[in-house]
N, C-alpha and C positions, 0 to 999 in steps of 0.2 A: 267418443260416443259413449254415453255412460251406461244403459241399456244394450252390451255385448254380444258377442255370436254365443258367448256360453250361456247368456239367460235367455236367450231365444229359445236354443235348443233345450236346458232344463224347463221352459217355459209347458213346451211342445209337448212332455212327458208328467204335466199337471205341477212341477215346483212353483208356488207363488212368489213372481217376481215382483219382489219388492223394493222401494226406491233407497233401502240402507246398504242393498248389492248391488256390486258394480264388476264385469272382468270383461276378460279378452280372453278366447278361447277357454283354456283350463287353467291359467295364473289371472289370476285377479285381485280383488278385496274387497273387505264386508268392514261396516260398521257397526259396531255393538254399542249402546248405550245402557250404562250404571246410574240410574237416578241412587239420592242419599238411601244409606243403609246396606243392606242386605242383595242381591241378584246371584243367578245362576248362570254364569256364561261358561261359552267353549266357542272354540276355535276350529270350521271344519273346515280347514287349509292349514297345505302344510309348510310352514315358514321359515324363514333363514335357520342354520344352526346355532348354537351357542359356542360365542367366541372363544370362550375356556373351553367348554368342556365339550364341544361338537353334539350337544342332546339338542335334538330340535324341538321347536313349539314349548320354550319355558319362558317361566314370567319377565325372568329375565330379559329374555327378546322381545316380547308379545307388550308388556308393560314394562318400559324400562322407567328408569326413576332416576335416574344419574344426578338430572337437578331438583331433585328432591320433590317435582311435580306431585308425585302422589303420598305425599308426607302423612303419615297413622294410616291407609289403606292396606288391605292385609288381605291373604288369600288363604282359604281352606280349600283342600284337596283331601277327598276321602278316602277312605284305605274298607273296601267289600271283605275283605277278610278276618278284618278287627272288627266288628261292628260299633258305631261309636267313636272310631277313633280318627283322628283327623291329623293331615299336616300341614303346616300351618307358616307361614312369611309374612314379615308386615314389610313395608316401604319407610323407609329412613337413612338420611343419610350420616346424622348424628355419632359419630364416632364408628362410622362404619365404612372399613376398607375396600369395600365389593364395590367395582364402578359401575355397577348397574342399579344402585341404591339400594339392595331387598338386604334384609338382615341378616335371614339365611342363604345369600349368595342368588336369589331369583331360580331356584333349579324344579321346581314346579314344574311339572309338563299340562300343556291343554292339549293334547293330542288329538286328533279328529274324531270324535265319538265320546270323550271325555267331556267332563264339564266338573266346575270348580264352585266354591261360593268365591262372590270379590263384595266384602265392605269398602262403602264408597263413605269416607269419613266425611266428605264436605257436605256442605247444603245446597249445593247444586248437582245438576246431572256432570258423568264423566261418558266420554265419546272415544272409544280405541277404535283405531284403525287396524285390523289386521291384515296381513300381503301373502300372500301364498300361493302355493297352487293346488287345483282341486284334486281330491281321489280321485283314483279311476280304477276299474276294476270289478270284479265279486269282494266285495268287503264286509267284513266279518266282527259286530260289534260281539263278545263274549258275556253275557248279564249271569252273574254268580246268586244264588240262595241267598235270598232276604233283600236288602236296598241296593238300589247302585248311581251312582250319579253320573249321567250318560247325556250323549247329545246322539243325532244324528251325524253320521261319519259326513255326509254330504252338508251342503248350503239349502236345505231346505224350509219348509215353515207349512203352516197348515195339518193335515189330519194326517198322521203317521202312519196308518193304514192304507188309505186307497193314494196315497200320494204316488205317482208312478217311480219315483227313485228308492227313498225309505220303504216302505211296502214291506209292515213290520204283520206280517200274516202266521207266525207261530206263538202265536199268547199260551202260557195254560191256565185251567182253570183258577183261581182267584190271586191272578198276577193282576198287579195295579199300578195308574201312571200317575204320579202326583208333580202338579205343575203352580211352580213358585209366582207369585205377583206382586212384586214388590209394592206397588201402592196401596194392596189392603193388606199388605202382610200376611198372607194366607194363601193356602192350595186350592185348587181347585182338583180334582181325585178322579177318578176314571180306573173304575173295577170290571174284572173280565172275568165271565162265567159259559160253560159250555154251550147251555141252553140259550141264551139271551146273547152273547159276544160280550163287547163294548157295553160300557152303559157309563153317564146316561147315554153318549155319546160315542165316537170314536175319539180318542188324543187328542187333543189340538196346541200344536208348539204355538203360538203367535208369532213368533220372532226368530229370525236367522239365527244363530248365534246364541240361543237360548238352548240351556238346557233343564235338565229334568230328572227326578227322581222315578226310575221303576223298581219297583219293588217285586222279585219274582221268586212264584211259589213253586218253583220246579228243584227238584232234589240236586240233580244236573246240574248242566247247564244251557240256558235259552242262548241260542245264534241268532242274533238278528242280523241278518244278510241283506247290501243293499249292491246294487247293480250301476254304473256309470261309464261312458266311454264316449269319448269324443266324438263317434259319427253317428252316437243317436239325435 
């Protein structure tokens, strides 16, 4: 049954089920789609380990490449503490030892709340399937001073705010969420002020598996805390 008892129940608590999700109870999978260029994806389930090195949720598992399926695609993984600074894998098998094809060994994490860029070199769209199981729990996204590239810890989509899972309700003044669209190449921006909240709008992820750049103006650091458990 592709429509599961877990997206009923996230259904129940306002998650937009959408037909690229698919589980059973709290292990499932989600489909993410890379059209050519540029995308912001993340993985919010948590998936096998890595064969080597037992670190879960890396490219290497999540995007394997062994037959060289994703030949010149390449992932950026940002580093909030460097600003600017990225780390960086391409996919190739060409003189490279690693049997999972990635150059630098696939050790990338997309952890639940993370999110990465993925260049999709070809001219068509690309479609990962990701398999895992969902959070559960009080979970605890950490957003550091200035940019951060982040998803939602859970499978959800729609307005980050009133969504009953994400229910991202501590902004501070002029923290803002900028959300990537690969077909025009460009953001769409979403700034947060005392007086006003949101503007123009509340958030809006369009897509499971999508992530997002917030950018927070808090000295700190902002908690975004999201809520999950099987018998809601």
């Amino acid at each position: 049954m592709l429509v599961s008892a877990l997206l009923g129940t996230l259904g129940s608590v306002a998650v937009m089920a959408q037909s690229n999700v698919y589980s059973l109870n709290v292990v499932g999978y989600i489909n993410v789609t890379c059209p050519p260029g540029f995308s912001i994806i993340a993985c919010p389930l948590i998936s096998s380990p890595d064969p080597i090195t037992g670190t879960l949720n890396t490219i290497g598992t999540l995007l394997p490449n062994g037959q060289n399926q994703l030949a010149q695609c390449s992932v950026w993984s940002y580093d909030p503490a460097v600003p600017g600074d990225y780390t960086n894998d391409a996919a190739s098998t060409k003189g490279n030892a690693n049997t999972n094809g990635w150059k630098n060994g696939g050790q990338i994490t997309i952890m639940p709340g993370q999110a990465v860029w993925f260049d999709n070199a070809f001219t068509s769209n690309l479609t990962f399937t990701f398999v895992g199981t969902v959070p559960t729990g009080s979970l605890t996204n950490s957003l550091n001073l200035g940019f951060n590239l982040v998803s939602s810890i859970l499978p959800m989509s729609g307005d980050l705010v009133t969504n009953g899972l994400s229910m991202f309700t501590n902004p501070t003044a002029q923290d803002a969420v900028w959300v990537y669209t690969p077909s025009i190449t460009n953001y769409t921006t979403y700034g947060y002020t005392k007086k006003n909240g949101w503007g123009p709008s509340n958030p809006q992820i369009p897509n499971v598996g999508e992530g997002f750049w917030y950018q927070s103006a808090n000295a700190g650091t902002t908690l975004w805390i999201e809520n999950y458990s099987v018998s809601q």
